[in-house]
C-alpha positions in Angstrom: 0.0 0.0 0.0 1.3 3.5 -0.5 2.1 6.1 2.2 0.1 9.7 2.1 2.9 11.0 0.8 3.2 9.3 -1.9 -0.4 9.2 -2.8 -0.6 12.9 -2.7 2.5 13.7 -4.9 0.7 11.9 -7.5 -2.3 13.5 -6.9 -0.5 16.9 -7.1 1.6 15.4 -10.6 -1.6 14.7 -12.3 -3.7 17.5 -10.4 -6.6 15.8 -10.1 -8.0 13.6 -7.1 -10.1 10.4 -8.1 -13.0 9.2 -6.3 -10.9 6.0 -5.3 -7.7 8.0 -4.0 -10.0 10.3 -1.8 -11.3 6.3 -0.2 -7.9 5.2 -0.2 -6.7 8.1 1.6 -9.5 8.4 3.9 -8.5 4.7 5.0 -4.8 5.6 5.4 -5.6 8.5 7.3 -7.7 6.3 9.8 -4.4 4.3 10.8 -1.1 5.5 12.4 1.1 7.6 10.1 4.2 10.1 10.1 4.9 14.2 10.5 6.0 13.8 6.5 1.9 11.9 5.7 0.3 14.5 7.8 2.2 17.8 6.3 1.3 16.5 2.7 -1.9 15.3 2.9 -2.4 19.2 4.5 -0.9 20.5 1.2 -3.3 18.4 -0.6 -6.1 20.2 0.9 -4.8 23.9 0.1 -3.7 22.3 -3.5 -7.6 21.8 -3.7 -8.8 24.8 -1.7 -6.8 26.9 -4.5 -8.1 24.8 -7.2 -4.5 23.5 -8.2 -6.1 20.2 -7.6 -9.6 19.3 -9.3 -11.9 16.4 -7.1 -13.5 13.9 -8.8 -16.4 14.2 -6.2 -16.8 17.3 -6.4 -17.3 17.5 -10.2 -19.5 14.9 -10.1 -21.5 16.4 -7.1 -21.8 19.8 -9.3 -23.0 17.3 -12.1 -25.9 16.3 -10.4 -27.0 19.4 -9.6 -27.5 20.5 -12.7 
């Protein structure tokens, strides 16, 4: 399985997060992990907040509300 940070550097590569990386990261953050997982999956969040990252979620969530 891949750490947070690696997860999210991919993520931030391809700038967009997929429906199954935001469940596999939900399930990563449930367990144990570092200083370096926590201070990238916060950069993750302001890469989305900014809109340097795109959610799958999200797009789909506008979708259906149209």
């Amino acid at each position: 399985m891949n750490s947070i940070h690696e997860i999210v550097q991919q993520v931030l590569t391809t700038g967009y997060l997929t429906i199954n990386t935001e469940d596999q990261l939900r399930r990563l953050l449930s367990t144990k992990y570092g200083k370096e997982d926590f201070y990238a999956f916060m950069h993750l969040q302001q890469a989305a907040m900014t809109g340097r990252v795109k959610q799958e979620s999200r797009e789909l969530k506008y979708l259906k509300t149209v």
